[in-house]
C-alpha positions as CSV (number, residue, x, y, z in Angstrom):
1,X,22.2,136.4,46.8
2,X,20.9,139.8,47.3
3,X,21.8,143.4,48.4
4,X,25.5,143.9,49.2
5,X,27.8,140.9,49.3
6,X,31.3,140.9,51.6
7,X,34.2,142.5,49.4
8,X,37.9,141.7,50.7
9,X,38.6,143.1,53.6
10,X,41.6,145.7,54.0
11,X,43.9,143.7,56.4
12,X,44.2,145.0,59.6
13,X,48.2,145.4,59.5
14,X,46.9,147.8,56.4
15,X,44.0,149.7,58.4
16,X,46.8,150.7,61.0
17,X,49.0,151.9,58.2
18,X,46.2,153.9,57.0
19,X,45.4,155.3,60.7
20,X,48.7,156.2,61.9
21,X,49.5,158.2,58.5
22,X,47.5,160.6,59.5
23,X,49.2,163.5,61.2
24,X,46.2,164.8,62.6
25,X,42.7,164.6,62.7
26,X,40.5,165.4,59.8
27,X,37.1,165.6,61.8
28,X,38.2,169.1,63.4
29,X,38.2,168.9,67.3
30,X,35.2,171.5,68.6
31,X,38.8,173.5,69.6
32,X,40.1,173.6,66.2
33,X,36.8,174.7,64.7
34,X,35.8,177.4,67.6
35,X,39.4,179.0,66.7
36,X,38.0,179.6,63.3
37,X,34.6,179.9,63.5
38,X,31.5,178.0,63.9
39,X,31.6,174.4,64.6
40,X,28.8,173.2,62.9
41,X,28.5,172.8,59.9
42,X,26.6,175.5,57.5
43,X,26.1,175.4,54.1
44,X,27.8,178.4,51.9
45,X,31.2,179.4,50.7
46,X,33.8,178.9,47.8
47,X,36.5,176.6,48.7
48,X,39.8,176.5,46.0
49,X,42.0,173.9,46.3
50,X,45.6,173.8,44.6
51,X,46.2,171.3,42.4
52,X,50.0,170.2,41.2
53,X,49.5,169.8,37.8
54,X,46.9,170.6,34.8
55,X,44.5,167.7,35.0
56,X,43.9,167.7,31.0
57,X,41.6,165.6,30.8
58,X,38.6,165.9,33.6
59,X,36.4,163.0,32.0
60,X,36.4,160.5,35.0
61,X,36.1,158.0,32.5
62,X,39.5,159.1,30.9
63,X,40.9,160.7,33.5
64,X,44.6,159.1,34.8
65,X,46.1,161.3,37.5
66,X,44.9,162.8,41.1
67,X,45.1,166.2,39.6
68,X,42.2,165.1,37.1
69,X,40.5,162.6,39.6
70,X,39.9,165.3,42.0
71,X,37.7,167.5,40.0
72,X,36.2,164.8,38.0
73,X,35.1,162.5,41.0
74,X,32.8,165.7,42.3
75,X,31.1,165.5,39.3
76,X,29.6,162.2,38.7
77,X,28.1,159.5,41.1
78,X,28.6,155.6,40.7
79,X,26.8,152.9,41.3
80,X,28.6,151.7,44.8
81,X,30.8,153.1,47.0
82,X,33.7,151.3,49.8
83,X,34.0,151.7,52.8
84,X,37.5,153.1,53.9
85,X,38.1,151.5,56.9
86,X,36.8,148.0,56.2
87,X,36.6,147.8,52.5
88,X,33.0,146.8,52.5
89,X,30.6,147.6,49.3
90,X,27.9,149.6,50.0
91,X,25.1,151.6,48.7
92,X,25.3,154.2,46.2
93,X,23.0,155.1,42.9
94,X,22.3,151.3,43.4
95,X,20.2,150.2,46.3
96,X,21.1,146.4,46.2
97,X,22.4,143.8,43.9
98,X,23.2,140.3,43.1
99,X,26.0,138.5,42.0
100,X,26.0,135.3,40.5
101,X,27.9,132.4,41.5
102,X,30.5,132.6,38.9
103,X,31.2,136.4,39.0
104,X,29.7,136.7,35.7
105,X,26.4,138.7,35.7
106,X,26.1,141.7,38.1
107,X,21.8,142.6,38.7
108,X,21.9,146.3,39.9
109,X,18.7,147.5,41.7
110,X,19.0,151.3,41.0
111,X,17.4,153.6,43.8
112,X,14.7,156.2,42.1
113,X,14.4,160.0,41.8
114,X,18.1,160.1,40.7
115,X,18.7,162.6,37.4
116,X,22.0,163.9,35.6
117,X,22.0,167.6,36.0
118,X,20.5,167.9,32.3
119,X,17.6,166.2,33.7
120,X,17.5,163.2,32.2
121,X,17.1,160.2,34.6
122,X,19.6,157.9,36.2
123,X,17.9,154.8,35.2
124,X,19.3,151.5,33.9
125,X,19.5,152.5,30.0
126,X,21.9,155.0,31.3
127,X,24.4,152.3,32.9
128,X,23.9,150.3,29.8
129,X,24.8,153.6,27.8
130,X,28.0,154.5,30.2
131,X,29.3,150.7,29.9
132,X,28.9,149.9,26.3
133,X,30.4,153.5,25.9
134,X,34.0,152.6,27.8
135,X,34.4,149.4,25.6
136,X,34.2,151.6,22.8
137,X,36.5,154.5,24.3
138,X,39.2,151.8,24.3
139,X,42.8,152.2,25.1
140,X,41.6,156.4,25.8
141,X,40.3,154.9,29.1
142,X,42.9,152.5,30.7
143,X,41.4,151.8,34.1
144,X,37.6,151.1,32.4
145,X,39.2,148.9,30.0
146,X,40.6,146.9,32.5
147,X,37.5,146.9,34.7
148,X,35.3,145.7,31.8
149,X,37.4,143.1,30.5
150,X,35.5,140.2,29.4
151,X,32.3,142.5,28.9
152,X,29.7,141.0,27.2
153,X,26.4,143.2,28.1
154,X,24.1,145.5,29.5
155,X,20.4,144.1,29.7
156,X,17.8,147.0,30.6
157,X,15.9,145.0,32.8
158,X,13.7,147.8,33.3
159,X,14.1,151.3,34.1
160,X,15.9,150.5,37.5
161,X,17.0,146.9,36.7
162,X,20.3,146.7,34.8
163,X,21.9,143.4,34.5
164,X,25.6,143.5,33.2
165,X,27.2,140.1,31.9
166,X,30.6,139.1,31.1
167,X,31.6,136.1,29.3
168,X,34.4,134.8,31.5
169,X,34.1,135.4,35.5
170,X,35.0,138.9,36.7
171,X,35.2,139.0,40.7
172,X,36.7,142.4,41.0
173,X,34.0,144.4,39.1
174,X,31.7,144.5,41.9
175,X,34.8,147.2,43.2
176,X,35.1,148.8,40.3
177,X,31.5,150.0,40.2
178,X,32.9,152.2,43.2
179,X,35.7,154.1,41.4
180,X,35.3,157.1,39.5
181,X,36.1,155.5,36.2
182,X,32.8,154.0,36.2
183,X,31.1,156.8,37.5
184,X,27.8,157.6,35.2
185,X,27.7,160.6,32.6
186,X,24.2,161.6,30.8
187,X,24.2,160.2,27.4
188,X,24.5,163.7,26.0
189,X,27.9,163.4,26.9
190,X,28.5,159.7,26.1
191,X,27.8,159.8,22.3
192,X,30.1,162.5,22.0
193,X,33.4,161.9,20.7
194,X,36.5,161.0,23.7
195,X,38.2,164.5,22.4
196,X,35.1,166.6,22.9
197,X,34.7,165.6,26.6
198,X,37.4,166.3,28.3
199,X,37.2,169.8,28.7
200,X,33.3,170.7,28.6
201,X,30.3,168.7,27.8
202,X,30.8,166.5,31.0
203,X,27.2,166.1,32.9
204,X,26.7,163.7,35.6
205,X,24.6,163.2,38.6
206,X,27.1,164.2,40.8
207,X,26.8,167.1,43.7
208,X,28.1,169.4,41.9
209,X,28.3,170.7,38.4
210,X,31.3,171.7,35.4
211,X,30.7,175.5,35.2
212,X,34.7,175.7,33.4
213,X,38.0,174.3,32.5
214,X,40.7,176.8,31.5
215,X,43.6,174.1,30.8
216,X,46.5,175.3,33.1
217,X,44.8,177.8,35.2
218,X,41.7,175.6,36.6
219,X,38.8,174.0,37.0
220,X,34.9,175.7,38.5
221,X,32.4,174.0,39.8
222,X,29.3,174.5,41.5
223,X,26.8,173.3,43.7
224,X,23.9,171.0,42.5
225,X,20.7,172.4,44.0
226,X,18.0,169.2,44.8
227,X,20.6,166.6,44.9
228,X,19.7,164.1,47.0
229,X,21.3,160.3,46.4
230,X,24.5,160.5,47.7
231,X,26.4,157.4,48.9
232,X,25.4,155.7,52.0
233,X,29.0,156.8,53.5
234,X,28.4,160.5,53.9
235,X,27.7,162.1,56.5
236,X,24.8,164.8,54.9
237,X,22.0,163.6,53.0
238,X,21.1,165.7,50.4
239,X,23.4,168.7,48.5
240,X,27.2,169.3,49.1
241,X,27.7,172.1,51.9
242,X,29.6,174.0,49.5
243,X,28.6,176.6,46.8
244,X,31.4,176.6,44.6
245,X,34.7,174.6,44.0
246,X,37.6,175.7,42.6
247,X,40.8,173.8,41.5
248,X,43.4,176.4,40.9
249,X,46.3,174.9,38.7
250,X,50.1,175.8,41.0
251,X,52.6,173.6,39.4
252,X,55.3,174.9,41.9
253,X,55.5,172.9,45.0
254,X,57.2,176.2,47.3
255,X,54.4,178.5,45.5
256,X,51.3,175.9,46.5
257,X,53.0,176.0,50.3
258,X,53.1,179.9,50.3
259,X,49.2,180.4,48.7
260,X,48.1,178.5,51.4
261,X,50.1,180.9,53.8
262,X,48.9,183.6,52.8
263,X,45.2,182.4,52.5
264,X,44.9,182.8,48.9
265,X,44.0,179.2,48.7
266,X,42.1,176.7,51.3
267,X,44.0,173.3,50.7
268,X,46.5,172.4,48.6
269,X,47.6,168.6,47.2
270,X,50.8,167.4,46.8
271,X,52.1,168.8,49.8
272,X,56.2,168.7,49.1
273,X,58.1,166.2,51.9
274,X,60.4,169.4,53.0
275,X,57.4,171.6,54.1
276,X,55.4,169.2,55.8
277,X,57.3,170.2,59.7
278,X,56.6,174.1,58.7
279,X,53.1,173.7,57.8
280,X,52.6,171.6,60.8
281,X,54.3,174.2,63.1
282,X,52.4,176.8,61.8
283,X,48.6,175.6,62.9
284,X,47.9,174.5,59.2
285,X,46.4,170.5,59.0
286,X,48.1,168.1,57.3
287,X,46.1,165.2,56.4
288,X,47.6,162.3,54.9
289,X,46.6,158.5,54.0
290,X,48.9,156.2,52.0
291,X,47.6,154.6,48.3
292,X,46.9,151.6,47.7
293,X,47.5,150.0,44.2
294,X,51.1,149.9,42.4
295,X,54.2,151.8,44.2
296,X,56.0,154.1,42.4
297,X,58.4,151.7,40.9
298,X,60.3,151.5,37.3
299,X,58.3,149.5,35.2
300,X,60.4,147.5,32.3
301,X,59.7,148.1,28.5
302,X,60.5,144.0,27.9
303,X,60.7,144.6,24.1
304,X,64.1,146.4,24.5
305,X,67.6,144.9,23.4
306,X,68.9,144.9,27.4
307,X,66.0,144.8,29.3
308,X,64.3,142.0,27.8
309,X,67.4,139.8,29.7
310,X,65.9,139.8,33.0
311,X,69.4,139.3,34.9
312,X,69.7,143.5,33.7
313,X,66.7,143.7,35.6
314,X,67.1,141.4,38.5
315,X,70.2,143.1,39.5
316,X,68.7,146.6,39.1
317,X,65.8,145.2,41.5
318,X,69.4,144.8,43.8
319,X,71.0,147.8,43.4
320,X,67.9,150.4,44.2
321,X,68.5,151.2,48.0
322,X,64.5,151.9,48.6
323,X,65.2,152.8,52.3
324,X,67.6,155.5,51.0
325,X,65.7,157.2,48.8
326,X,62.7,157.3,51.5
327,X,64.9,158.9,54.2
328,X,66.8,161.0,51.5
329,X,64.1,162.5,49.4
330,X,61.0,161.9,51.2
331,X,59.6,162.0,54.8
332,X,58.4,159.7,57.9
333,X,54.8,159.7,56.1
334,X,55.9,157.3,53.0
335,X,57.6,154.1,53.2
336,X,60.1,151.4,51.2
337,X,58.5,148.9,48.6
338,X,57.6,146.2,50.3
339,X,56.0,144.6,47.2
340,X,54.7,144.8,44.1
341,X,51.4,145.7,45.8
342,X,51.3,148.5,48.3
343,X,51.0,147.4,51.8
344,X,47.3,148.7,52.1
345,X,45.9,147.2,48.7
346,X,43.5,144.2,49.6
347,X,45.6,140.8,49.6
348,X,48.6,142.4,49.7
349,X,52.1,140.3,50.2
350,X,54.4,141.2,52.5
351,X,57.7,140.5,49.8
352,X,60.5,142.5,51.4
353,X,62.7,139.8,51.1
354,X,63.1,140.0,48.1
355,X,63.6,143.8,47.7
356,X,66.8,144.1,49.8
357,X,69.5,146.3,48.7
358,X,72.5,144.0,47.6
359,X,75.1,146.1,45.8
360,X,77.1,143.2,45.5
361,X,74.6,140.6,44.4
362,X,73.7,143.0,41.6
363,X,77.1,143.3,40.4
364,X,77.4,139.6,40.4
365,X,74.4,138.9,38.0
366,X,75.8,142.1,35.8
367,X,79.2,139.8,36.0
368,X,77.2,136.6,34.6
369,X,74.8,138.3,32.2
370,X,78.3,139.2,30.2
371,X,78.3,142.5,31.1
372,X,82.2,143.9,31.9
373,X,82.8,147.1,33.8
374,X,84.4,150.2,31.6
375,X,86.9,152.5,32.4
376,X,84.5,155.0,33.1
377,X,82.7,152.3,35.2
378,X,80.0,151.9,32.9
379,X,79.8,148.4,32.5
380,X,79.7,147.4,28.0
381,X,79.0,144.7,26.0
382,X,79.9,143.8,23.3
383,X,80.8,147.9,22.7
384,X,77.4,148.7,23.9
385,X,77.2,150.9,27.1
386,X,74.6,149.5,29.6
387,X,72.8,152.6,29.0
388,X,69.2,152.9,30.1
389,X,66.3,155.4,28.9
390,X,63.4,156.4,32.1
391,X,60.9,158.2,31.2
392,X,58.5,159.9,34.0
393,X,56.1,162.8,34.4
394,X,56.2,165.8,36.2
395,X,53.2,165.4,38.1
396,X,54.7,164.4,41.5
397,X,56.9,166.7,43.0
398,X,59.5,164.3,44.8
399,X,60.0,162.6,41.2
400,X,62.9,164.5,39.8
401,X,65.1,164.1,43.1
402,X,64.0,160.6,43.7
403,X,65.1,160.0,40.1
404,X,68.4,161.1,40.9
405,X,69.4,159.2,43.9
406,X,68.0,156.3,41.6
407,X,70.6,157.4,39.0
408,X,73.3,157.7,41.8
409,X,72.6,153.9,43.1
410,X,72.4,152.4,39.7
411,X,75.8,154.0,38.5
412,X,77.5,152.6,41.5
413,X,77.3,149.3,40.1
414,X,77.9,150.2,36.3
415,X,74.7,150.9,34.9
416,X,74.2,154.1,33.3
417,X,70.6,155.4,32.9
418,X,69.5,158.7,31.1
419,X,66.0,160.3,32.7
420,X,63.6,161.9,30.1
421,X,61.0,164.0,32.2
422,X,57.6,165.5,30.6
423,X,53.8,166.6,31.6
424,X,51.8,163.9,32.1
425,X,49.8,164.2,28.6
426,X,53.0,163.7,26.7
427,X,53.9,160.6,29.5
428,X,51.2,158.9,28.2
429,X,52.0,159.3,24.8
430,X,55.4,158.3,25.6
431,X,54.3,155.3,26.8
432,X,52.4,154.0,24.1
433,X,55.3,154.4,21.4
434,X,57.3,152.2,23.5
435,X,60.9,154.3,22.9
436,X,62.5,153.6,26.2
437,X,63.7,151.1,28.9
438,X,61.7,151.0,32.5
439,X,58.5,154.1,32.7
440,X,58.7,155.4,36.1
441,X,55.0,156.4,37.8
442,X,52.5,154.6,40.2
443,X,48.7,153.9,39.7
444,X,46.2,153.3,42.9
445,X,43.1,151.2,43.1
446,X,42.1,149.1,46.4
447,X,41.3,146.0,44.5
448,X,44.3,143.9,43.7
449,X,43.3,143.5,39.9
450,X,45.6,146.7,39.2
451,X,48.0,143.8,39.0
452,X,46.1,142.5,36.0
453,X,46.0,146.1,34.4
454,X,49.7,146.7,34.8
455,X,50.8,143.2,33.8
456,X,48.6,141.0,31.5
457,X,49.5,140.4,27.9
458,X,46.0,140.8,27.3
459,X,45.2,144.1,28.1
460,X,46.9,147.4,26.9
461,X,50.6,145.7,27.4
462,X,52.9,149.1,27.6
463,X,56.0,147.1,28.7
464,X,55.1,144.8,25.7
465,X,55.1,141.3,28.2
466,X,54.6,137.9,27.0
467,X,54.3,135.6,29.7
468,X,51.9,133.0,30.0
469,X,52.9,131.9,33.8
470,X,51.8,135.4,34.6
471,X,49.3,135.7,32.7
472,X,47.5,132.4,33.9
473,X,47.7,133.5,37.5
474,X,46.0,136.9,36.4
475,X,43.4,135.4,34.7
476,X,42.7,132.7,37.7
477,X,42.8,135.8,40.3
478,X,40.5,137.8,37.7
479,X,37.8,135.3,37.8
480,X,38.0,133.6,41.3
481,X,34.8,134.1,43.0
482,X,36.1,132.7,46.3
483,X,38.1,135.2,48.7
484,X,40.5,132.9,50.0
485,X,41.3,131.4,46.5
486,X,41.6,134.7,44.8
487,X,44.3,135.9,47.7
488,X,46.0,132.8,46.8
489,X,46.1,133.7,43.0
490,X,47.0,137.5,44.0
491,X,49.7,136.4,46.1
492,X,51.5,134.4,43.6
493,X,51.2,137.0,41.3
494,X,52.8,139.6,43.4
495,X,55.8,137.2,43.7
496,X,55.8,136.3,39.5
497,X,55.7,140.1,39.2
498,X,59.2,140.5,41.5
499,X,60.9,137.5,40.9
500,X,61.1,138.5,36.8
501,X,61.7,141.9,38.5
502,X,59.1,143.2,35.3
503,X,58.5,146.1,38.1
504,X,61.1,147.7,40.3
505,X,59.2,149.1,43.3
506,X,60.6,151.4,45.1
507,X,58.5,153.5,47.6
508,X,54.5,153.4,47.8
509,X,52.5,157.0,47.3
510,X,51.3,158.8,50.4
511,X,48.5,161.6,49.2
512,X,49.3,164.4,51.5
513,X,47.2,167.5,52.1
514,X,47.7,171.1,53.4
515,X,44.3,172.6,55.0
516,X,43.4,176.1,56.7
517,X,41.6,175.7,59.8
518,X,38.6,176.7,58.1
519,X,38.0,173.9,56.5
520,X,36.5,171.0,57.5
521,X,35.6,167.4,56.6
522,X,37.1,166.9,53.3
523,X,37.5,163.3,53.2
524,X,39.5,160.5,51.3
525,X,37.7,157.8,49.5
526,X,38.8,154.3,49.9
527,X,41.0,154.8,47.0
528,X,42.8,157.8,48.4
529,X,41.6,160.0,46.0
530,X,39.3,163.2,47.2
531,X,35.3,163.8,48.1
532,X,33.7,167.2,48.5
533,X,30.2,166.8,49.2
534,X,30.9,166.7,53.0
535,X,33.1,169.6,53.0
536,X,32.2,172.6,54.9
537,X,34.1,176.0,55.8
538,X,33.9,178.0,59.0
């Protein structure tokens, strides 16, 4: 079958989620933009954004957090894109492409003139070089790992044919060649070492170009002169509007709110729930669309003495008031856990059911799994304190507080849990040594296979699961070419997931973004994450 073949569509219950989120419009009214200044739009001008953390690592193929996706995605160009409203496939650095039957080779057609900004061409060795590179980055690129899984080869074809084979059926890569993970990078920056390319020595195709990364201050970039194979879903053809990007590092929540007061900066990210009303009063635009992928939710280390009984976690799945913590520490623009997919992730489940707060019915499973309440009200057993260790990284301001209240509820029915906080470099590496009870964070892709990156055996395990039930279903939903069969598979997945409670969810991400008036069309990608190349200031 050629050219672009029907992806899952976003249901429509989700489209309406990611409408009304927004509280207000993104492509400025002719009144918004005559108040500033011109309201067409004109190439020029240095736009700085605010990021909330330092990205550390801006290789989009290593990259792991919005702060480091926003940057990196600017850089390179992949081979499709999605559509944000429907979820469709579409064009990109490929013109058209073919997918076999069984989801197991992938012909991409690539479109011609396309070069990294070293110069060399975009051509099918390259996707060869940028795929057989991510299998041997490893565990250093999570997401790719994931997306590859099963990956058998690259064929060069010939210079625009590149033929990509897996050994068992893969139906979600057809997706992933729209993410930034699998975004292309010249092979001057492929052969290099994963250390060397995190900071420098990153050259893509994208529209604009790395000109420096000063880790914890920001990130330059400029315009790409001549480029001219952007995706099919923008609005310009040819180069970004913009002459230079900057992404000024401002940890502080209050601080990012005040630079974009005073005008020091043009946008800020991670706009903090409390100053949402204020910057709304005061003419600034807040732009906001909710994540799709896994909820923030307190994912289980299964290889540790308590929570390996799944009663412990089945009755903290109880005791977490999600609508609390929401109304408490948050605002009207996120939402409860409904899941262990958020609500606008393709094939989602609507599983609120089974995430009611029930106090009671989470002592009662305490009560059979042995566990007595103390004088302190810690509950012990067998003079062990039900004592818990979540660790979670600084990177989202709301975090700490949301913590907290989490802390609050869980005490209330005798479970004591201690918080460990770091940056999100050190997260990571916390992760991987495996030294504590649930990890608390989110991650965000469209495609329901995040499901199959967060809990197969087979992949990079961090909660160290063994569970062939789950694991069946993952593999069935990995390699089921048919729509209606894979929904199936991801549905009872989503339900395996809750039901061993291996993932507490709690409340799904909502990006939200502080603009000037000045600026104009800066637009979300299907994934939620960031794209500059339309951007323009007045």
């Amino acid at each position: 079958m050629s050219g672009p073949r029907p992806q899952h569509r976003l249901a429509l219950t989700s489209l309406a989620a990611v409408t009304v989120l927004s509280l207000s419009v993104t492509a400025c009214s002719s009144s918004t933009a005559d108040s500033a200044g011109s309201s067409t739009p004109h190439s020029g001008g240095h736009l700085t954004f605010a990021l909330a953390s330092d990205p550390i690592c801006i290789d989009p193929q290593q990259a792991g957090n919005n702060d480091a996706i926003y940057p990196a995605r600017q850089l390179v160009d992949s081979l499709t894109d999605q559509d944000p409203k429907t979820g469709k496939i579409v064009p990109w650095l490929a013109k058209s492409w073919q997918v076999s039957e069984d989801a197991t080779t992938f012909t991409f057609r690539l479109r011609n003139g396309a070069t990294f900004s070293d110069g060399t061409p975009v051509d099918a060795r390259a996707v060869k070089n940028n795929f057989d590179g991510i299998i041997k980055l490893g565990a250093k690129s999570v997401l790719g790992s994931s997306y590859l899984a099963g990956y058998k080869s690259t064929t060069v074809v010939d210079n625009n044919t590149a033929k990509v084979t897996f050994s068992t059926p893969n139906a979600q890569f057809l997706q992933a060649t729209s993410t930034f993970t699998l975004g292309l990078l010249a092979e001057s920056t492929v052969k290099l070492p994963a250390e060397k390319r995190c900071t420098d020595n990153l050259v893509g195709s994208g529209p604009f170009t790395l000109v420096d990364y000063t880790q914890n201050k920001s990130v330059e970039e400029r315009r790409r002169s001549g480029y001219d194979w952007g995706s099919s879903q923008w609005r310009r053809k040819g180069p970004a509007y913009l002459d230079k990007l900057s992404f000024r590092v401002i940890p502080e929540s209050g601080v990012r709110t005040g630079s974009l007061q005073s005008g020091q900066v043009d946008a800020i990210g991670g706009v903090a729930p409390q100053d949402e009303a204020g910057l709304k009063g005061a003419g600034f635009t807040l732009q906001s669309r909710a994540n799709p992928g896994l909820p923030f939710a307190l994912t289980a280390n299964v290889a540790r003495p308590i929570t390996k009984d799944v009663k412990v976690r089945q009755a903290i799945q109880q005791a977490v008031d999600r609508q609390e913590v929401v109304d408490t520490v948050l605002s009207s623009t996120y939402k409860p856990a409904t899941s262990s997919l958020a609500s606008t992730t393709s094939d989602y489940s609507n599983l609120s059911a089974q995430l009611r707060h029930d106090a009671a019915g989470a002592k009662k499973l305490l009560d059979e799994a042995g566990w007595k309440t103390g004088s302190d009200g810690i509950r012990t057993k067998n003079g062990k304190k039900l004592a818990l260790k979540v660790i979670w990284a600084s990177n989202f301001g709301p975090n700490q507080t949301a913590l907290e209240l989490i802390q609050q509820q869980l005490k209330k029915v005798g479970i004591q849990i201690t918080l460990q906080s770091s940056t999100i470099g050190d997260y990571v590496a916390l992760r991987q040594k495996g030294d504590y009870d649930f990890s608390w964070g989110n991650t965000t892709r469209v495609d329901p296979d995040i499901l199959r990156t967060g809990f197969s055996s087979k992949l990079l395990n961090l909660g160290h699961l063994s569970d062939s039930e789950l694991d069946g279903v993952l593999d069935k939903e990995a390699s089921a070419s048919d729509s209606a069969q894979r929904a199936t598979y991801v549905a009872e997945a989503q339900k395996i997931v809750l039901d061993k409670a291996y993932q507490i969810p709690v409340f799904e991400l909502t990006t939200v973004l502080g603009l000037s008036k000045h600026v104009h069309n800066l637009d979300f990608e299907a994934s939620s994450r960031l794209q500059f190349h339309d951007t323009w200031l007045s």
